[in-house]
Gaussian input, Z-matrix of N, CA and C with variables (Angstrom, degrees):
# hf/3-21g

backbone

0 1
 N
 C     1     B1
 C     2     B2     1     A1
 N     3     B3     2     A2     1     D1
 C     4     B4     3     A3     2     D2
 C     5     B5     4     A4     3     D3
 N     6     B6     5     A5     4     D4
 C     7     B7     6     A6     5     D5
 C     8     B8     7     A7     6     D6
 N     9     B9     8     A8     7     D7
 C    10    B10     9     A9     8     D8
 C    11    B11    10    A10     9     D9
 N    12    B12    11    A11    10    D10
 C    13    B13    12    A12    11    D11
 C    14    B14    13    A13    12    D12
 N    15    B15    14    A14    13    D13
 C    16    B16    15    A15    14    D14
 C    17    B17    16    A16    15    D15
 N    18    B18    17    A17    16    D16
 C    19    B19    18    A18    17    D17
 C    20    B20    19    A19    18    D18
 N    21    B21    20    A20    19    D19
 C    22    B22    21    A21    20    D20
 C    23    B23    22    A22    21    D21
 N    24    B24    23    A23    22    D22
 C    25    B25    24    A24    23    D23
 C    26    B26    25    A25    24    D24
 N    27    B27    26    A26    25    D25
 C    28    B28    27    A27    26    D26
 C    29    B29    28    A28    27    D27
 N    30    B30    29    A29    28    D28
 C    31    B31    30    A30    29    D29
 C    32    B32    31    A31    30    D30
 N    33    B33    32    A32    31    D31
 C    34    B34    33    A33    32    D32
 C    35    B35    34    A34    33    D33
 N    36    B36    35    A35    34    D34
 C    37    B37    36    A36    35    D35
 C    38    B38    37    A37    36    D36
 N    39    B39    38    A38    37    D37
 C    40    B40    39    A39    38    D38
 C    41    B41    40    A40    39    D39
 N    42    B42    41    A41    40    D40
 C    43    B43    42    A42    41    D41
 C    44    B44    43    A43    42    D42
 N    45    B45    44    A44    43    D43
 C    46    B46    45    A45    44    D44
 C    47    B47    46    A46    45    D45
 N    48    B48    47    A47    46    D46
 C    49    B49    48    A48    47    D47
 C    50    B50    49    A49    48    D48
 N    51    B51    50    A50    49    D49
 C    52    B52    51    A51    50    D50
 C    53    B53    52    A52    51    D51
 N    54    B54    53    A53    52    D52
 C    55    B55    54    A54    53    D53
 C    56    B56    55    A55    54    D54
 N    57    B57    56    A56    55    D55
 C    58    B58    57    A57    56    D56
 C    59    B59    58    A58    57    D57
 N    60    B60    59    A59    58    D58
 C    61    B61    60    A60    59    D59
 C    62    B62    61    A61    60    D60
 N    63    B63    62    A62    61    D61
 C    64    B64    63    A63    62    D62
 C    65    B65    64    A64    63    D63
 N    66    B66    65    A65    64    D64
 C    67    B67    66    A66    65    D65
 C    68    B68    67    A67    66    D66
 N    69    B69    68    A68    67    D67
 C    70    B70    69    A69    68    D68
 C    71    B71    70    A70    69    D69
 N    72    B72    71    A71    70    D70
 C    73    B73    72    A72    71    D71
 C    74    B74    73    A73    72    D72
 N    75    B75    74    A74    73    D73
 C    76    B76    75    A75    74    D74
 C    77    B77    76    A76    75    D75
 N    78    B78    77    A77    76    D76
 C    79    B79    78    A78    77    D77
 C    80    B80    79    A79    78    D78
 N    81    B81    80    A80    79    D79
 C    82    B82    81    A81    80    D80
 C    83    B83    82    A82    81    D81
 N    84    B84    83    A83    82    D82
 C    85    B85    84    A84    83    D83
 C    86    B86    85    A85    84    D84
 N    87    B87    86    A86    85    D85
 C    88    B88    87    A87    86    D86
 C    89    B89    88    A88    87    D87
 N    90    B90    89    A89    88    D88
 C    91    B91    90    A90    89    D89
 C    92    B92    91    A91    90    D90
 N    93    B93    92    A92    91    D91
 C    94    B94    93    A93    92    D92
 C    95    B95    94    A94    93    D93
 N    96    B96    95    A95    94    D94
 C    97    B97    96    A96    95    D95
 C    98    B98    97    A97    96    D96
 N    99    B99    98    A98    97    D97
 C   100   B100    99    A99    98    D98
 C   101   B101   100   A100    99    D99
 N   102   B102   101   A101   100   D100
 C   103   B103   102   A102   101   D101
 C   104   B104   103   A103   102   D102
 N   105   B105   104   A104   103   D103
 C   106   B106   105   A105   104   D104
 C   107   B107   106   A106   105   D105
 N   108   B108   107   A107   106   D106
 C   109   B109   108   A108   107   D107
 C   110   B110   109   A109   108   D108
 N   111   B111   110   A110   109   D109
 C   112   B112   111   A111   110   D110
 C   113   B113   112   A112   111   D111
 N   114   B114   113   A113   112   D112
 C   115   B115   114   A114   113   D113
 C   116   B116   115   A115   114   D114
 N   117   B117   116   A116   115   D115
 C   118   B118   117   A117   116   D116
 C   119   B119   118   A118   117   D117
 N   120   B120   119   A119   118   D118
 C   121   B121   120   A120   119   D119
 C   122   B122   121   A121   120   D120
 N   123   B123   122   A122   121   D121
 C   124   B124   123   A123   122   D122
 C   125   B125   124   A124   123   D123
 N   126   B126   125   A125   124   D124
 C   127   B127   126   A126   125   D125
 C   128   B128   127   A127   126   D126
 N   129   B129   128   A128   127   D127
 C   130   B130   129   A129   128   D128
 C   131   B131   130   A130   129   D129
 N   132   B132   131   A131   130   D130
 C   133   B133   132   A132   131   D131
 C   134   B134   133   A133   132   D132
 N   135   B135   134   A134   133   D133
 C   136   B136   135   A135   134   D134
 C   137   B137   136   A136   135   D135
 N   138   B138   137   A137   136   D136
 C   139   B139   138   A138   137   D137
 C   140   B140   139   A139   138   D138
 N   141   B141   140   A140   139   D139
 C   142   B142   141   A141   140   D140
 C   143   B143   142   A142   141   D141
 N   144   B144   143   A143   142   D142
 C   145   B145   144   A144   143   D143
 C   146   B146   145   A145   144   D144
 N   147   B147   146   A146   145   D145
 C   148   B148   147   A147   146   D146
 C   149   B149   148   A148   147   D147
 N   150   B150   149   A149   148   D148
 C   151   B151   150   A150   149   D149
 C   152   B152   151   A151   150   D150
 N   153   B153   152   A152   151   D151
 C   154   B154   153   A153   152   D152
 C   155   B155   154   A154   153   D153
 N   156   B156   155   A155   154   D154
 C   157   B157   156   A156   155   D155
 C   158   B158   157   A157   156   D156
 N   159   B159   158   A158   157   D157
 C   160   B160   159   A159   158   D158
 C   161   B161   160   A160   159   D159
 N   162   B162   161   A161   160   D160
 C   163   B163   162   A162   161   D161
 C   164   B164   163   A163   162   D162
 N   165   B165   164   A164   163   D163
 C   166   B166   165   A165   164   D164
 C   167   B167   166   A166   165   D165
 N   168   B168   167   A167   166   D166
 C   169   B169   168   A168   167   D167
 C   170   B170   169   A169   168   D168
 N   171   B171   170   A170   169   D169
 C   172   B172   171   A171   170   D170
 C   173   B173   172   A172   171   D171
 N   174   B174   173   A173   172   D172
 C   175   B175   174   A174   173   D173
 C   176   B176   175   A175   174   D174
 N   177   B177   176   A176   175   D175
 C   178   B178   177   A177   176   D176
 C   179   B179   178   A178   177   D177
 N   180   B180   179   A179   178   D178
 C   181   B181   180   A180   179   D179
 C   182   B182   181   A181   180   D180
 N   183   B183   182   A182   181   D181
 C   184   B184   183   A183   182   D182
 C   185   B185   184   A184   183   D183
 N   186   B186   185   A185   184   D184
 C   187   B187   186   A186   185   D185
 C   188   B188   187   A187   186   D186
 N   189   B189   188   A188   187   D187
 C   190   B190   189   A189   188   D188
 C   191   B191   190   A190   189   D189
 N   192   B192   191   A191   190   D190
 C   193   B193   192   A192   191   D191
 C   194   B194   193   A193   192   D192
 N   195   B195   194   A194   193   D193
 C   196   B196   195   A195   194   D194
 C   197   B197   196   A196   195   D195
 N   198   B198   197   A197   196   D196
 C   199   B199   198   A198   197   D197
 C   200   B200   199   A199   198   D198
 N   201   B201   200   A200   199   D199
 C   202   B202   201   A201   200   D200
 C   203   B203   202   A202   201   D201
 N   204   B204   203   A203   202   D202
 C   205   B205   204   A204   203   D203
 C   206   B206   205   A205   204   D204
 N   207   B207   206   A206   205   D205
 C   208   B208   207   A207   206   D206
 C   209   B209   208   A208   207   D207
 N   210   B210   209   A209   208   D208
 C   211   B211   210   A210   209   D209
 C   212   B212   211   A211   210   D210
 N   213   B213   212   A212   211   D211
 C   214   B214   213   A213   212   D212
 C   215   B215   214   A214   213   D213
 N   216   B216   215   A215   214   D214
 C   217   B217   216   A216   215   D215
 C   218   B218   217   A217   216   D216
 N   219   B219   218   A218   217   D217
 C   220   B220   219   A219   218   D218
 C   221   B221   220   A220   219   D219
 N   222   B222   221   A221   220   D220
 C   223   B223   222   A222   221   D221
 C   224   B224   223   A223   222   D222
 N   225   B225   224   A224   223   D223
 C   226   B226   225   A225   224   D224
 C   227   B227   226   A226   225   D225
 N   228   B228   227   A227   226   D226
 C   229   B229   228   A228   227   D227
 C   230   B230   229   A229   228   D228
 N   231   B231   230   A230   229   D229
 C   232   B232   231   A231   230   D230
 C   233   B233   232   A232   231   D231
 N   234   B234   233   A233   232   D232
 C   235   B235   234   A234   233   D233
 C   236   B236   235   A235   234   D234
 N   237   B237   236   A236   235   D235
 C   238   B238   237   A237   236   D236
 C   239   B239   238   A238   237   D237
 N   240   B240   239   A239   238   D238
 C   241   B241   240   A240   239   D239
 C   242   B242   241   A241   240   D240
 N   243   B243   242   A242   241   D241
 C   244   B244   243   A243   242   D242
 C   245   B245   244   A244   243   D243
 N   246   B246   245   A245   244   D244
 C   247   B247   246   A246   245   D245
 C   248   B248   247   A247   246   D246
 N   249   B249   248   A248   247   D247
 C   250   B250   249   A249   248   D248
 C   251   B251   250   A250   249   D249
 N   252   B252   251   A251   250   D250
 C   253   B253   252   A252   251   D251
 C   254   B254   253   A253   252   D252
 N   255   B255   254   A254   253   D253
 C   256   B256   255   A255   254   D254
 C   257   B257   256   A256   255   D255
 N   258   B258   257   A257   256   D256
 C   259   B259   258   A258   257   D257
 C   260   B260   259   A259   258   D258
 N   261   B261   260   A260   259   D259
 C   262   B262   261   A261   260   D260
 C   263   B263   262   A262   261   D261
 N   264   B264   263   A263   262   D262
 C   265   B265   264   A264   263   D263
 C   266   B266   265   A265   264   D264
 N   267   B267   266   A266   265   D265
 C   268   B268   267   A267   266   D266
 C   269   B269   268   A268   267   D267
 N   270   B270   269   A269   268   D268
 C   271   B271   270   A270   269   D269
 C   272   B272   271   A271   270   D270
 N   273   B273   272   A272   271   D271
 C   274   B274   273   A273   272   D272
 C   275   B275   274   A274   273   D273
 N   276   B276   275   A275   274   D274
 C   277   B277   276   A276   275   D275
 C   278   B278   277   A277   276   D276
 N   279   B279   278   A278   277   D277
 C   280   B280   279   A279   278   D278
 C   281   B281   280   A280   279   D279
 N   282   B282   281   A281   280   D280
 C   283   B283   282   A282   281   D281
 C   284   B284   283   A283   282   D282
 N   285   B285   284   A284   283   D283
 C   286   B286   285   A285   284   D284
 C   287   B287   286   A286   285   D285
 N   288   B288   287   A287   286   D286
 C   289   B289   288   A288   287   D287
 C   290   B290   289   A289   288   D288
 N   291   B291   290   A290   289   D289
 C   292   B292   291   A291   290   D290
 C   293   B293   292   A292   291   D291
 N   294   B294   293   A293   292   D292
 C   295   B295   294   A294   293   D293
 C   296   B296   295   A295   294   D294
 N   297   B297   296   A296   295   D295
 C   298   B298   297   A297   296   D296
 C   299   B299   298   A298   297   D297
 N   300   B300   299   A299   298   D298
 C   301   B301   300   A300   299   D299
 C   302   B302   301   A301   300   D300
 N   303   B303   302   A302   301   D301
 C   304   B304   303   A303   302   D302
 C   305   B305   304   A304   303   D303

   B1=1.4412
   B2=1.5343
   B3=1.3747
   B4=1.4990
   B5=2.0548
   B6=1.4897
   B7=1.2462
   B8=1.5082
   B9=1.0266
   B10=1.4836
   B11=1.2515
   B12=0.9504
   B13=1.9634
   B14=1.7169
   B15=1.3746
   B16=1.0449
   B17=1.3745
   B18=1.2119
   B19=1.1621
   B20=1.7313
   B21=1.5674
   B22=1.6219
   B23=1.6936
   B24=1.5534
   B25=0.9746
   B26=1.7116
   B27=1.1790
   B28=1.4456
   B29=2.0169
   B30=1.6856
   B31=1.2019
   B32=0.9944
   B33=1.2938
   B34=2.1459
   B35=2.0231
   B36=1.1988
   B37=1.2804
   B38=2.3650
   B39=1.1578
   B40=1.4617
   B41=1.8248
   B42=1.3024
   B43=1.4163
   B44=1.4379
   B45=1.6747
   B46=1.2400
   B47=1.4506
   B48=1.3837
   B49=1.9417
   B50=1.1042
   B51=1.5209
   B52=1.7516
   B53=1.4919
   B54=0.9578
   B55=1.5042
   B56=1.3536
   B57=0.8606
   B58=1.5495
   B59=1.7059
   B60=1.3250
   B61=1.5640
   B62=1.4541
   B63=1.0686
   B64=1.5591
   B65=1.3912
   B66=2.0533
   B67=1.2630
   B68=1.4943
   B69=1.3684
   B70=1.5729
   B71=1.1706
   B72=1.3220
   B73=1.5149
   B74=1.6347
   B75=1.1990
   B76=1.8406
   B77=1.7294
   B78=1.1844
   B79=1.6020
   B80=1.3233
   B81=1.7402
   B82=1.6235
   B83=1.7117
   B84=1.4445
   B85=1.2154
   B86=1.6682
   B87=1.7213
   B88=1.1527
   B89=1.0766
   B90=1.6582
   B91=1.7370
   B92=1.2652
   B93=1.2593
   B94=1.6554
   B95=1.6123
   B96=1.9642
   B97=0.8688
   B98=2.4736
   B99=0.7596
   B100=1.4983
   B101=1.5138
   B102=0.9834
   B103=1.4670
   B104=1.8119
   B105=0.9791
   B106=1.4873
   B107=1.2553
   B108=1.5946
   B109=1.4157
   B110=1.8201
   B111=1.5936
   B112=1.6911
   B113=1.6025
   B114=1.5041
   B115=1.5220
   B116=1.3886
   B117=1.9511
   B118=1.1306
   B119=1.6478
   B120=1.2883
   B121=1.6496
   B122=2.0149
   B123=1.1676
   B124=1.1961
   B125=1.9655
   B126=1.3151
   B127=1.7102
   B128=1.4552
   B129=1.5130
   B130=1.4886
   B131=1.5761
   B132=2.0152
   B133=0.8479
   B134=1.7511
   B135=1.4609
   B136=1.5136
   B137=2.2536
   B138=1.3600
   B139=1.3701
   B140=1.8670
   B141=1.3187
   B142=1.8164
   B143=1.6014
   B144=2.1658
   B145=1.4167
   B146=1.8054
   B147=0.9165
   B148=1.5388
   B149=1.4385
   B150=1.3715
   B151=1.3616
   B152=1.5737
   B153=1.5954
   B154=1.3959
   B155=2.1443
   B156=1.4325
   B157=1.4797
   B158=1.4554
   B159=1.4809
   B160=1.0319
   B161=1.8842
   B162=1.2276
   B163=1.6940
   B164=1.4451
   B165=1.6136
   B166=1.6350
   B167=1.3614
   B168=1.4033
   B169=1.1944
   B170=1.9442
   B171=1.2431
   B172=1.5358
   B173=1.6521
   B174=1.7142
   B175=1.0427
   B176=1.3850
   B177=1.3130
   B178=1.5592
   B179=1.9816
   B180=1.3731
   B181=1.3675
   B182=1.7010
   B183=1.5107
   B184=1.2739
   B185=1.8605
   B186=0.9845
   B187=1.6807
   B188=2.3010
   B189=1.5470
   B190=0.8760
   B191=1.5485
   B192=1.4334
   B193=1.4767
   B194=2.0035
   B195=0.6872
   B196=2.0349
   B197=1.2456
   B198=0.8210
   B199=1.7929
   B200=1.5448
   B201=1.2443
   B202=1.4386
   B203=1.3694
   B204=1.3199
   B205=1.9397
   B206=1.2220
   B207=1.3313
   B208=1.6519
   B209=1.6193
   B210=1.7288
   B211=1.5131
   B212=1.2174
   B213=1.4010
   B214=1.6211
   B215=1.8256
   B216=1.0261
   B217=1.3919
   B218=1.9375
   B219=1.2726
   B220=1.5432
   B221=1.9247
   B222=1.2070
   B223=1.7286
   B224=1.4437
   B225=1.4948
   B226=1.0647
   B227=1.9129
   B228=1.1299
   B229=1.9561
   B230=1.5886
   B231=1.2751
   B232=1.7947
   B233=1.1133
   B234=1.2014
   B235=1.2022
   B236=1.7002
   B237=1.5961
   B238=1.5157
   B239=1.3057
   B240=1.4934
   B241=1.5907
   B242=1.4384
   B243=1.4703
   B244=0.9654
   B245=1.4466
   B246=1.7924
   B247=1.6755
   B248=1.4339
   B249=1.0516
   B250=1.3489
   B251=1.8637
   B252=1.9345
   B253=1.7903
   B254=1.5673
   B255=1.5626
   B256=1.1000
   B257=1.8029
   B258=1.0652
   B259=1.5516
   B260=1.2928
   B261=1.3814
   B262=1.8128
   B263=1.2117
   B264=2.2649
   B265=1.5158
   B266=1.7881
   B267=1.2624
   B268=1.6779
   B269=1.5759
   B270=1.4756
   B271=1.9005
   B272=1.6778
   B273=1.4192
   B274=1.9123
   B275=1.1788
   B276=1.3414
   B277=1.4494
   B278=0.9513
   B279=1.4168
   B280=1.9172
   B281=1.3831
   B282=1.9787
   B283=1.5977
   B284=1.7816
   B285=0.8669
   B286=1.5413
   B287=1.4350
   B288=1.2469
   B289=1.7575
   B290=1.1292
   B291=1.7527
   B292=1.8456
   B293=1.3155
   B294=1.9442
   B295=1.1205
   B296=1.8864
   B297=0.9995
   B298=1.3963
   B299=1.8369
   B300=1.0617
   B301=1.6548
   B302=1.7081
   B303=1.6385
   B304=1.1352
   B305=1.4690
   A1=110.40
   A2=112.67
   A3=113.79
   A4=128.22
   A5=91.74
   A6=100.69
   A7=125.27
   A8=110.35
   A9=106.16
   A10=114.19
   A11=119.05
   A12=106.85
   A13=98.27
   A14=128.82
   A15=114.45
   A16=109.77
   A17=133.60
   A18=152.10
   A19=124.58
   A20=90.30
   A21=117.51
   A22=114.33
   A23=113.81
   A24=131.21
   A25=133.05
   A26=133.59
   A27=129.85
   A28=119.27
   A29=103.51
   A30=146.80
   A31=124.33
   A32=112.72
   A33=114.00
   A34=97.45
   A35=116.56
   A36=128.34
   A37=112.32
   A38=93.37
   A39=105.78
   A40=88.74
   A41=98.50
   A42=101.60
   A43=128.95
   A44=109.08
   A45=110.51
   A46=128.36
   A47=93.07
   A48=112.41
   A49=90.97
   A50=150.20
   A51=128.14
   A52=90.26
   A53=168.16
   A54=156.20
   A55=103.36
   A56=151.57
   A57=167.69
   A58=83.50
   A59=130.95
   A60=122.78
   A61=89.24
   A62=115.99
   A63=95.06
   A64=146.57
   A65=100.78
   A66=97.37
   A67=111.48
   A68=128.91
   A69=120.69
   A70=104.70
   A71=124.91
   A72=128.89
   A73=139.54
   A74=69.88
   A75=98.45
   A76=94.53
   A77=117.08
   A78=121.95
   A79=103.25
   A80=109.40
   A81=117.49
   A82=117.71
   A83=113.89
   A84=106.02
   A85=115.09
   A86=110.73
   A87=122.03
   A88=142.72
   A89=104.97
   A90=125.21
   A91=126.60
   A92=107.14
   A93=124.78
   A94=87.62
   A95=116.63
   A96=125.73
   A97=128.19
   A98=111.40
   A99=113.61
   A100=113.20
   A101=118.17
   A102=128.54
   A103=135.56
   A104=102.60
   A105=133.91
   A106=96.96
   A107=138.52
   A108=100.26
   A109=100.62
   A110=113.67
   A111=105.91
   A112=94.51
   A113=109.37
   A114=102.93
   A115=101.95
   A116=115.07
   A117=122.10
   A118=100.28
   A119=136.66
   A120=110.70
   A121=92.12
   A122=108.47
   A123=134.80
   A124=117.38
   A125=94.13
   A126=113.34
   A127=92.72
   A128=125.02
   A129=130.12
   A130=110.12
   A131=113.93
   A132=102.23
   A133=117.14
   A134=127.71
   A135=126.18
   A136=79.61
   A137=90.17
   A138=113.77
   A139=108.71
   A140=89.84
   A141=94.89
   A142=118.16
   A143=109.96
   A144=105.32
   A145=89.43
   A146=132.24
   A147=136.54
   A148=95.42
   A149=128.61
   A150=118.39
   A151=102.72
   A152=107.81
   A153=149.40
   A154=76.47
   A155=112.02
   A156=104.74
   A157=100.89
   A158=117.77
   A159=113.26
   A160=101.14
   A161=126.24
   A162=110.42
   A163=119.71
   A164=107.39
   A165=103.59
   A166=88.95
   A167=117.94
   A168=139.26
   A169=107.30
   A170=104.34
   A171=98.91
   A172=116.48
   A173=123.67
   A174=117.08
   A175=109.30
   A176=128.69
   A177=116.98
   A178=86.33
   A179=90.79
   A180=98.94
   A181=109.98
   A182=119.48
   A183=115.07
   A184=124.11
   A185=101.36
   A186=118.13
   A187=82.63
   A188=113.95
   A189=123.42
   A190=148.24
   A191=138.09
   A192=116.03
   A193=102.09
   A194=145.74
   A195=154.19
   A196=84.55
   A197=105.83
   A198=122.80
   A199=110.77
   A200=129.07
   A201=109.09
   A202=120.73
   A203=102.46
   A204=101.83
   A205=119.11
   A206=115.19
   A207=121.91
   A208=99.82
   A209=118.41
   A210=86.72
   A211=138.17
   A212=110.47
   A213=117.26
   A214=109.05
   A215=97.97
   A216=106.11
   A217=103.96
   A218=97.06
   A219=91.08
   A220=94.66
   A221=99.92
   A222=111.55
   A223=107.14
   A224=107.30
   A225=125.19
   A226=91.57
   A227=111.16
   A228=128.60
   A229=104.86
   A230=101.44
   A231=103.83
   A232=98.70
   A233=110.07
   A234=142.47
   A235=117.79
   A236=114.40
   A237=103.54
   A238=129.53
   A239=115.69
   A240=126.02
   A241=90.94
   A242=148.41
   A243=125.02
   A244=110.92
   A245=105.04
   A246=138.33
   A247=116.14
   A248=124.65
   A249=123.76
   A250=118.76
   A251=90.74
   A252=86.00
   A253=126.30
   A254=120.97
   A255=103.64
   A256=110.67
   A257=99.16
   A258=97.28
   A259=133.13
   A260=118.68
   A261=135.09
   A262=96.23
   A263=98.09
   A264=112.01
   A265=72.73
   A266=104.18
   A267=112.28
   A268=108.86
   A269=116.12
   A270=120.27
   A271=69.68
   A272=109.68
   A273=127.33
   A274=119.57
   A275=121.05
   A276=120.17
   A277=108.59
   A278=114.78
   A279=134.08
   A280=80.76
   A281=112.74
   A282=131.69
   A283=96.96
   A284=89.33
   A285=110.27
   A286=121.06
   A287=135.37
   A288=128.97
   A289=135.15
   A290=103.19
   A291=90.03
   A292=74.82
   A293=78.94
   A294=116.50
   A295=114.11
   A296=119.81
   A297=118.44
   A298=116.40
   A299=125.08
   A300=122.93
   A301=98.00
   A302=116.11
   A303=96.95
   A304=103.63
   D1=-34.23
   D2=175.95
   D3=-58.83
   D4=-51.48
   D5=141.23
   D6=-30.24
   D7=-61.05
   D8=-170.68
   D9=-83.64
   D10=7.54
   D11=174.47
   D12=133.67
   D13=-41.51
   D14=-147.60
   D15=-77.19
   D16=138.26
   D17=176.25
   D18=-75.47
   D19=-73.88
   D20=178.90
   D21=-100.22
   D22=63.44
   D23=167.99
   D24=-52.87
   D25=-161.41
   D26=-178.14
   D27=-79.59
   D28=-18.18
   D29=153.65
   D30=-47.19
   D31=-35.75
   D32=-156.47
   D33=-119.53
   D34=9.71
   D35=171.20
   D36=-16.99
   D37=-39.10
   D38=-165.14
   D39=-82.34
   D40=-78.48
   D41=174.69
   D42=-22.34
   D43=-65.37
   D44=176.07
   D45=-46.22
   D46=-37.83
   D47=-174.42
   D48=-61.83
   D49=-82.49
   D50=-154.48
   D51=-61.47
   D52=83.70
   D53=93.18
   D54=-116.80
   D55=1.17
   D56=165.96
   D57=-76.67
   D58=-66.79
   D59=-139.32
   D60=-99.27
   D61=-25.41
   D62=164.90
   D63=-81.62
   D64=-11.79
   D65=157.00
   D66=-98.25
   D67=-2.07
   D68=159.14
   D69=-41.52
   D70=-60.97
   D71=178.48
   D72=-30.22
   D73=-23.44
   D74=-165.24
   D75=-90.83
   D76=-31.81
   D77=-157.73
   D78=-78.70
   D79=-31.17
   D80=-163.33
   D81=-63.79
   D82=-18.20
   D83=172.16
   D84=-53.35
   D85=-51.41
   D86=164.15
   D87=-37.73
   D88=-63.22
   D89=175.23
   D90=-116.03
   D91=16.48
   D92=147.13
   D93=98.04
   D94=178.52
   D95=153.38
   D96=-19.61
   D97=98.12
   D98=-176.70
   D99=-85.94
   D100=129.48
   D101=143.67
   D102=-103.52
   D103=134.58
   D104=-154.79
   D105=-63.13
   D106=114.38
   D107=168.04
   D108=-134.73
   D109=-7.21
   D110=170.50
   D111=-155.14
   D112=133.98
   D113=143.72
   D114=-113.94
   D115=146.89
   D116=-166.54
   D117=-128.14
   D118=148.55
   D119=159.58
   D120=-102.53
   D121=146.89
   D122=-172.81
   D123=-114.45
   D124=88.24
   D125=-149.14
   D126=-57.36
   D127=157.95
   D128=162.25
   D129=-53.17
   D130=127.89
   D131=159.80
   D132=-167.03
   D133=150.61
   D134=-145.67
   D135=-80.37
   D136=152.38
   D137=165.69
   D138=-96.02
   D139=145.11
   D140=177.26
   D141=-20.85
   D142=-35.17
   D143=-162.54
   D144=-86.86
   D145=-13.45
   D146=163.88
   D147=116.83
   D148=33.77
   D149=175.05
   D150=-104.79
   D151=149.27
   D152=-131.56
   D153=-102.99
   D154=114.53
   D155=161.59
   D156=-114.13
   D157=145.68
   D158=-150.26
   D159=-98.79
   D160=138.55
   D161=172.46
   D162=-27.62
   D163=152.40
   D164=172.77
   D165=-148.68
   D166=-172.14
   D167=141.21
   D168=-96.51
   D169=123.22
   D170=174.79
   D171=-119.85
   D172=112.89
   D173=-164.59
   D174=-97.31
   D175=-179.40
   D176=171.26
   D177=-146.09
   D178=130.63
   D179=170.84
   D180=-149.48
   D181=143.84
   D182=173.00
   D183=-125.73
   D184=165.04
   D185=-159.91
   D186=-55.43
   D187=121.69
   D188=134.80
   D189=7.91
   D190=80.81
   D191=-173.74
   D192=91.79
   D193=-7.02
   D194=164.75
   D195=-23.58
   D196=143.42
   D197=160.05
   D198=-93.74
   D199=110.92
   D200=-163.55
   D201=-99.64
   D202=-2.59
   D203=147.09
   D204=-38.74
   D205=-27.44
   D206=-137.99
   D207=-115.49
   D208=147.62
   D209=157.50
   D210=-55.29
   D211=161.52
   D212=-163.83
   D213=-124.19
   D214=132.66
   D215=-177.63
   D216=-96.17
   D217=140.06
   D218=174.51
   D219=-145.60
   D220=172.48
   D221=171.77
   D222=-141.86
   D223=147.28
   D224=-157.09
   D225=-121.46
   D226=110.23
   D227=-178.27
   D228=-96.33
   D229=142.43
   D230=164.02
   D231=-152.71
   D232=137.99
   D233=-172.47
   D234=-111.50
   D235=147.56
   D236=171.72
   D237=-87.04
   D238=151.93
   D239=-172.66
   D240=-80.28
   D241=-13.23
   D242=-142.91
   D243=-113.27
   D244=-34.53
   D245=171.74
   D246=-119.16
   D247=-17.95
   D248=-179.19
   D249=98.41
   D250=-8.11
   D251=-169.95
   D252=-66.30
   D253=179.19
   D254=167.44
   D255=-87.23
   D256=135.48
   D257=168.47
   D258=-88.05
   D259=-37.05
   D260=-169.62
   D261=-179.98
   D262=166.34
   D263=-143.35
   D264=-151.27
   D265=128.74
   D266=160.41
   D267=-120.09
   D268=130.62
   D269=-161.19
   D270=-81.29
   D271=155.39
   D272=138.13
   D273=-112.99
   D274=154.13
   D275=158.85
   D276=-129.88
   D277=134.19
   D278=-161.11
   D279=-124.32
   D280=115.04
   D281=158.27
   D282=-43.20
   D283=150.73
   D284=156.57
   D285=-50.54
   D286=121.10
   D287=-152.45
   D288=48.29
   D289=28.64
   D290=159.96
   D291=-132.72
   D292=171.38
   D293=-137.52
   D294=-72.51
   D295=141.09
   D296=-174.04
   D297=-107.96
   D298=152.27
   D299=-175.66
   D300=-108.23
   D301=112.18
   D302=163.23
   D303=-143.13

């Protein structure tokens, strides 16, 4: 994988994270105050139709202060193995009483 470009591999976990929190930072104008709750690296791998997903780092963080009686909004970040950027943002909504990762 090094060969090929990647930089911030399954290895560089510490590293990646301060560039992870500094473009969280960047997002909050958008999606308000963030809280931290996983960085994961997310290894290369083919889906059932045999397509090729490429490594990421995939974080999960949610909007600050939630009431967790309540539904809960969270976002799902990925980031590149290759530069560290953010790439894309998926919204969630967690019903009210299931279960949350924090």
């Amino acid at each position: 994988m090094r060969a090929s470009g990647v930089k911030y591999g399954a290895d560089t976990q510490n590293e990646v994270a301060s560039l992870i929190q500094k473009d969280i930072s960047k997002l909050e104008p958008f999606l308000g105050k963030l809280t931290l709750d996983s960085i994961d690296y997310a290894a290369p791998h083919l889906t059932e139709e045999k397509d090729l997903i490429s490594p990421a780092w995939v974080v999960k963080v949610h909007p600050a202060g939630q009431d967790e009686a309540k539904a809960w909004t969270g976002y799902i970040l990925t980031f590149s193995v290759f530069d560290g950027v953010f790439e894309g943002e998926q919204t969630t909504l967690d019903p009210a009483g299931a279960t949350r990762s924090q």
